[in-house]
C-alpha positions as CSV (number, residue, x, y, z in Angstrom):
1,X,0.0,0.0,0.0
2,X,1.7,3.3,-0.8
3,X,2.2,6.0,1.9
4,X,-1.1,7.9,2.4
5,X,-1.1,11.9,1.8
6,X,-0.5,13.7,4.7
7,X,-3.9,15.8,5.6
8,X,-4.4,18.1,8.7
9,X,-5.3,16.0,11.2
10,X,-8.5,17.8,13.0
11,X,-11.3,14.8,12.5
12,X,-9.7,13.0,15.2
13,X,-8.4,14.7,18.5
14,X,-6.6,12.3,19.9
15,X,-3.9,11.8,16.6
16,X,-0.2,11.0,16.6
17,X,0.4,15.0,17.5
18,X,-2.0,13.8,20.8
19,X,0.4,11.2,21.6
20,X,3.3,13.2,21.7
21,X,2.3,14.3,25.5
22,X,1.3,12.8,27.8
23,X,0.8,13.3,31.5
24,X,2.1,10.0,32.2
25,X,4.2,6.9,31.5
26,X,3.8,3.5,30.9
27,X,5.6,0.8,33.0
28,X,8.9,-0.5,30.2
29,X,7.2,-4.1,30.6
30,X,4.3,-3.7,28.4
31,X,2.6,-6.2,27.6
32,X,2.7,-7.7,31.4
33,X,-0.4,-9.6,31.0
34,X,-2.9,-10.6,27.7
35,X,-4.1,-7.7,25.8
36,X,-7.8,-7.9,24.1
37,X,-8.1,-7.2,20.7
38,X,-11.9,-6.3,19.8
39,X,-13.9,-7.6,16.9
40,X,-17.4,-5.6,16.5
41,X,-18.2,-8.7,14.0
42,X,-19.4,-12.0,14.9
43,X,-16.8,-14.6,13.7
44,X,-15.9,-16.1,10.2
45,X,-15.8,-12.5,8.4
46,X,-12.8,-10.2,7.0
47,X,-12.5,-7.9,10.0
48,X,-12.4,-10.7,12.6
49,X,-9.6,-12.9,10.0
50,X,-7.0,-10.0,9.9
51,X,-8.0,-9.3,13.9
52,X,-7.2,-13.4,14.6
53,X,-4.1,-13.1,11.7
54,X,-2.6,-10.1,13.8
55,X,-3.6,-11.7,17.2
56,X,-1.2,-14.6,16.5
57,X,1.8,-12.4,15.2
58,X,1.4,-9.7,17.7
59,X,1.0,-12.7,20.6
60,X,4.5,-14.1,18.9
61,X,6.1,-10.7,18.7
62,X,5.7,-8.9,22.1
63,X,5.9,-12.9,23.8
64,X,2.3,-12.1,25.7
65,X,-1.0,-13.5,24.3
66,X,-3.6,-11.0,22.9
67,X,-6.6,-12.1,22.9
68,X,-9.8,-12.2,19.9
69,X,-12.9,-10.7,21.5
70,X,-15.9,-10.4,19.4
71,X,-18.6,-8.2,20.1
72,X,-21.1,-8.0,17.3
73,X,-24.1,-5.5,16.8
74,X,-25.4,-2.3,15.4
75,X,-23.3,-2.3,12.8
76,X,-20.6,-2.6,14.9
77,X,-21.0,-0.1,17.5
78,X,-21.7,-1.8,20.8
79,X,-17.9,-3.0,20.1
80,X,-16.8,0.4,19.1
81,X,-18.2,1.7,21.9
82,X,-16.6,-0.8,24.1
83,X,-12.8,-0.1,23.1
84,X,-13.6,4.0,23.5
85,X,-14.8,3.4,26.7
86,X,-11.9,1.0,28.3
87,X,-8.7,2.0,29.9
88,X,-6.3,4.0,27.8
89,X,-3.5,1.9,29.1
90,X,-2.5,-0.7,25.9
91,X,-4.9,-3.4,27.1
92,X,-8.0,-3.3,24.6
93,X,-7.4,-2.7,20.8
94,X,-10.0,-2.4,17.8
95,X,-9.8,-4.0,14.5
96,X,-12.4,-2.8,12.6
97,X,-13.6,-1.4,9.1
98,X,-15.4,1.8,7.7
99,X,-18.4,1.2,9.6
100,X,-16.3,3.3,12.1
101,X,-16.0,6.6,10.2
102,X,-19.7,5.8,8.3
103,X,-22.0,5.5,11.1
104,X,-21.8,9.5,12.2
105,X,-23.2,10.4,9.3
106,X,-25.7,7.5,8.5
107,X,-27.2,6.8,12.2
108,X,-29.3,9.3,14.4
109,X,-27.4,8.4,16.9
110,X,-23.7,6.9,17.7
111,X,-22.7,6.3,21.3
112,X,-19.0,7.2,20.5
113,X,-17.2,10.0,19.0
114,X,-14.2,9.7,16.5
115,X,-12.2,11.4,19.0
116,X,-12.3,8.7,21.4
117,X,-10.1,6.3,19.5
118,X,-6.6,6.9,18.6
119,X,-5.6,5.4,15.1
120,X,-2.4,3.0,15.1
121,X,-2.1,1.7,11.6
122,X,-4.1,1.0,8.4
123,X,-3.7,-3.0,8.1
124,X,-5.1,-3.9,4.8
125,X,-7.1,-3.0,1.7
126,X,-9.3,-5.0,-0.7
127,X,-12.4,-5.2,-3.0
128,X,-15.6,-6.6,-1.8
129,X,-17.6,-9.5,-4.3
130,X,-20.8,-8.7,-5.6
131,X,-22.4,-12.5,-5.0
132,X,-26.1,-14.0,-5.6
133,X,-27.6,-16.8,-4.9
134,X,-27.5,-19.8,-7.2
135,X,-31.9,-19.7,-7.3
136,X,-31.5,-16.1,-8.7
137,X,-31.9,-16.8,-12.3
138,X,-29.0,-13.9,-13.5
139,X,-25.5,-15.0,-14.6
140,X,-24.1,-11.3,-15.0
141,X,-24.4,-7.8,-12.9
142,X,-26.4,-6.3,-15.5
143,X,-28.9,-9.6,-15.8
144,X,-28.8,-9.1,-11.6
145,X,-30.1,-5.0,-12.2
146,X,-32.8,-6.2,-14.9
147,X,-33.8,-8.8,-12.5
148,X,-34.5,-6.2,-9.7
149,X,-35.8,-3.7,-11.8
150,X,-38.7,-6.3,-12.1
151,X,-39.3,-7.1,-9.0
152,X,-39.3,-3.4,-7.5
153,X,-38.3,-4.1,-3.4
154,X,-38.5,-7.6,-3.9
155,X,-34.9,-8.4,-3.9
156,X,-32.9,-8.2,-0.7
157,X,-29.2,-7.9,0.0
158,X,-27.5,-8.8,2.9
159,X,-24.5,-7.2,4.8
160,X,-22.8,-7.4,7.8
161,X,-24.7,-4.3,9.8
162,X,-26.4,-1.1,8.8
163,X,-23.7,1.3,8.5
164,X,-21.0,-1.4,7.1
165,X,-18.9,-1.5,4.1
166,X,-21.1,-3.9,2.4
167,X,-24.3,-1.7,3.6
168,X,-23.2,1.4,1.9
169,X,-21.7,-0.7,-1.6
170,X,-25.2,-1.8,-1.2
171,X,-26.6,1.5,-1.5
172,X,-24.6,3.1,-4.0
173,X,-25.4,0.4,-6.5
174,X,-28.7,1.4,-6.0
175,X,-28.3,4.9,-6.6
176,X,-26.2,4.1,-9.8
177,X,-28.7,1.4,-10.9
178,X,-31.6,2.9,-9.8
179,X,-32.7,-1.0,-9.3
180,X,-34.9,-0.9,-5.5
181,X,-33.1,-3.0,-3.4
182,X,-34.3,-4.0,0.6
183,X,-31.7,-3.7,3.1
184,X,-31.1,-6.8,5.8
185,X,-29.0,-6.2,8.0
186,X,-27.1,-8.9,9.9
187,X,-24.4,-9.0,13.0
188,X,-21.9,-9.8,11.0
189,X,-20.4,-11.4,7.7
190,X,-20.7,-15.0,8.9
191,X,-24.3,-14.9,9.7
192,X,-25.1,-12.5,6.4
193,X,-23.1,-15.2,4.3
194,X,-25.1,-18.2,5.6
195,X,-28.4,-16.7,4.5
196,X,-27.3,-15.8,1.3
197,X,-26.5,-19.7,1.1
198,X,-29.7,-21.2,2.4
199,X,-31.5,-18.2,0.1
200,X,-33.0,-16.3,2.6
201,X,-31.5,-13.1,0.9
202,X,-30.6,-13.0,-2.5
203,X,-27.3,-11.2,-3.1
204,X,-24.6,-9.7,-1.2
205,X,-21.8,-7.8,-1.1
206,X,-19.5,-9.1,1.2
207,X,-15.6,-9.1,1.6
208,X,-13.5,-11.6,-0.8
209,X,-12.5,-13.8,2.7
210,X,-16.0,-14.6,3.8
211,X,-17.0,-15.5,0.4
212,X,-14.6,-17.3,-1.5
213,X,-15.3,-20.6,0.0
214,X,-18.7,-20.5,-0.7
215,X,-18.1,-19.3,-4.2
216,X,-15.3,-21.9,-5.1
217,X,-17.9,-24.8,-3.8
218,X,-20.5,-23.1,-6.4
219,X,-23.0,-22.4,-3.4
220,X,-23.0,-18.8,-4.4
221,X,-22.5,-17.2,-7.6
222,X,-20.2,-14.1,-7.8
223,X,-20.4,-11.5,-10.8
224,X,-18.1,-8.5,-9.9
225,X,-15.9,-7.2,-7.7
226,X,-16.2,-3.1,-6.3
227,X,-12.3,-2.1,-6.8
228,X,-10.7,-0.1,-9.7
229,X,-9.1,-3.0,-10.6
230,X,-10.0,-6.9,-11.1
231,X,-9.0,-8.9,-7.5
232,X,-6.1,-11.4,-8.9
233,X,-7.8,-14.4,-6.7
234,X,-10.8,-13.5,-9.3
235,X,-9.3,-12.4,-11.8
236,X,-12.0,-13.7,-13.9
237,X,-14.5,-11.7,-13.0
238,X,-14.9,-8.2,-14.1
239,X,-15.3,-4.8,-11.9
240,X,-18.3,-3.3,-11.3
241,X,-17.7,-0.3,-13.1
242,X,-16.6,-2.9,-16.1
243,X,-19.9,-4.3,-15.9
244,X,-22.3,-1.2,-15.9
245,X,-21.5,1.1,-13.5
246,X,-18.8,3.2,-14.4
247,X,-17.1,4.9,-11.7
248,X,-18.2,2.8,-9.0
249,X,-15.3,1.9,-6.1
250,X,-15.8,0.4,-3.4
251,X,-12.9,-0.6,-0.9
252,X,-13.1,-2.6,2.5
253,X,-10.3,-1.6,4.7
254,X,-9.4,-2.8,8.2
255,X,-6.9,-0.7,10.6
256,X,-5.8,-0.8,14.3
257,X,-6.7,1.5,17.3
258,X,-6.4,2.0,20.6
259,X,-8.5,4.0,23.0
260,X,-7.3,8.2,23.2
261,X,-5.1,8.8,25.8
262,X,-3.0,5.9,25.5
263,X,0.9,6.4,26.4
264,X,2.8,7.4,23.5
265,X,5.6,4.7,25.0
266,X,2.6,1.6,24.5
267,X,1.5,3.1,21.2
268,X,5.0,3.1,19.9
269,X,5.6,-0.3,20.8
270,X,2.0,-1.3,19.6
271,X,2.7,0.4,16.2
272,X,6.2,-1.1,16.1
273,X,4.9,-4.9,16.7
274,X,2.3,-4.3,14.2
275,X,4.5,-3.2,11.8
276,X,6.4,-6.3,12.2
277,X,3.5,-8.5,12.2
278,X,1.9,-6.8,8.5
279,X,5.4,-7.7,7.3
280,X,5.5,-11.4,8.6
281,X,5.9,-14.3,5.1
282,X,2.9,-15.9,7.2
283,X,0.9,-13.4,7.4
284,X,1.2,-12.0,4.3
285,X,0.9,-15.1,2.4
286,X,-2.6,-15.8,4.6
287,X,-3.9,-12.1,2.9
288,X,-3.1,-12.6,-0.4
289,X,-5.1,-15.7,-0.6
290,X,-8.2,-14.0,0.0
291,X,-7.2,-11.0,-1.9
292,X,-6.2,-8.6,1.3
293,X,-3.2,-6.3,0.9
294,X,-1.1,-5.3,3.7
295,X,-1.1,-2.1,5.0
296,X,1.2,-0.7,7.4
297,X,1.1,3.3,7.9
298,X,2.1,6.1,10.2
299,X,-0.1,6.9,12.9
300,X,-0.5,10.5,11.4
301,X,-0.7,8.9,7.7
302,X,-3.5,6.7,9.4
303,X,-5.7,9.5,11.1
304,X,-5.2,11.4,7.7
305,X,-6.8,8.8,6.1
306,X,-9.7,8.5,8.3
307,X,-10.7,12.4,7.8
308,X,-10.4,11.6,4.2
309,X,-12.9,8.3,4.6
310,X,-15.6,10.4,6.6
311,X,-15.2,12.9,4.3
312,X,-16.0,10.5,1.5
313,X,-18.7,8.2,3.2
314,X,-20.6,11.4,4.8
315,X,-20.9,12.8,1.2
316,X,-22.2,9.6,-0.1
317,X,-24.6,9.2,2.5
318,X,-26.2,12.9,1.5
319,X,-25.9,12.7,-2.1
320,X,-27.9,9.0,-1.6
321,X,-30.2,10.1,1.1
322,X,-29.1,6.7,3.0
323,X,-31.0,5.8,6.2
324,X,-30.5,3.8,9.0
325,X,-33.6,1.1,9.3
């Protein structure tokens, strides 16, 4: 991933320029007892992958063992909420995805605020998979939008929670297509994925890592992927701007944070570790295969990026007049 433009850094207070005081410091044995890394997803989804991929390296690298937590709902909130609200002292982390920086704008009301999380590092980048069940008579994107357009609020897709990655792609197809597509929301990717399967929902977007299986075994069909570019694990398939919708990108992007106020001492060594850990053979062998590119960025670079996604999912949300259900 190249290095990120360097923005001003005012969405979130507690950035890299935060950490450079502190009032005061952290013991030099850190970690001294398992740290808890949060997943606002139930398991068997991208977000909690990457969070069990880094687990295991970061476990290895600081020789203390960190801990998966999963704590699913409202479109990953009530985990949000859970990391901005522990102890700023290096113990509870936060994988998670855009729902973070999309919920402000798409929910009447968010219990945390951008300001209580301090970014750490971007950790990877990838396309989601536009997917269908195998009942939905449509081989192609543009047979899927005809098919819709037929059955006016007939067709549902599935995500992960309102306010996710796959929510908004969701969306915006919709206000490209102009095809009327219901909303279900689920608690995560592994639950959204399993209806899709059994049928109960028709299509999905979902991330590349919870739906490759299912697409390799032919239990789901996929037609397009949301990047600029065709994901190499399906090459085969074409974008969704190639297939009808020009201009259309989507990305699904995970990244690391701790709660403000932690010592700048932990966050160095946090940001160090996971450095090493996004560099790892391992590691990077288990993202490519499922079409995840890692990250690794500055702590500034990171909170720079995060203005830049708010910016971009806040317009998006007005230009589509998205709701929350």
């Amino acid at each position: 991933m190249h290095t990120l433009p360097r923005l001003l850094c005012c969405l979130l207070g507690a950035i890299a320029c935060g950490a450079a005081v502190s009032a005061y410091a952290q013991p030099q044995d850190y970690p001294s007892k398992p740290v808890r890394l949060v997943v606002p997803y139930a398991p068997g989804g991208a977000v909690d992958f990457v969070g069990r991929q880094l687990a295991q390296r970061l476990g290895e690298n600081m020789n203390q063992s960190v801990v998966v937590d999963n704590r699913p709902g409202a479109g990953a909130m009530i985990g949000i909420d859970n990391v901005a609200k522990s102890p700023a002292d290096g113990y509870t982390l936060l994988v998670v995805d855009p729902a973070l920086v999309i919920n402000p704008s798409l929910q009447p009301k968010v219990p945390y605020k951008l300001t209580d999380l301090q970014p750490v590092s971007l950790l990877t980048a990838s396309p989601l998979v536009l997917t269908v069940n195998p009942n939905v008579p449509v081989k192609d994107m543009a047979g899927l939008i005809a098919y819709a357009k037929s059955k006016p609020g007939k067709v549902n897709f599935a995500s992960a929670g309102i306010g996710t990655t796959p929510h908004m792609a969701g969306e915006l197809l919709k206000l490209r297509s102009g095809a009327d597509l219901t909303h279900i929301p689920y608690k995560g990717s592994g639950p959204a994925m399993a209806d899709l399967v059994a049928g109960e929902v028709q299509m999905a977007f979902s991330t590349i890592t919870a739906a490759l299986p299912f697409v390799k075994d032919n239990r789901i069909r996929a037609l397009a992927t949301s990047g600029s570019k065709r994901a190499p694990v399906l090459a085969d398939l074409p974008t969704v701007a190639e297939a009808g919708a020009p201009g259309f990108e989507v990305i699904f992007w995970t990244s690391l944070f701790a709660p403000a106020g932690t010592p700048p001492a932990v966050l160095a060594k946090v940001h160090a570790e996971t450095m090493k850990a996004l560099q790892h053979p391992d590691m990077r062998a288990a993202m490519a295969k499922v079409s995840e590119t890692p990250g690794g960025t500055s702590m500034n670079d990171t909170a720079a990026f995060m203005k830049t996604e708010y910016t971009k999912w806040s317009q998006a949300v007005k230009e589509g007049n998205i709701r929350a259900e």
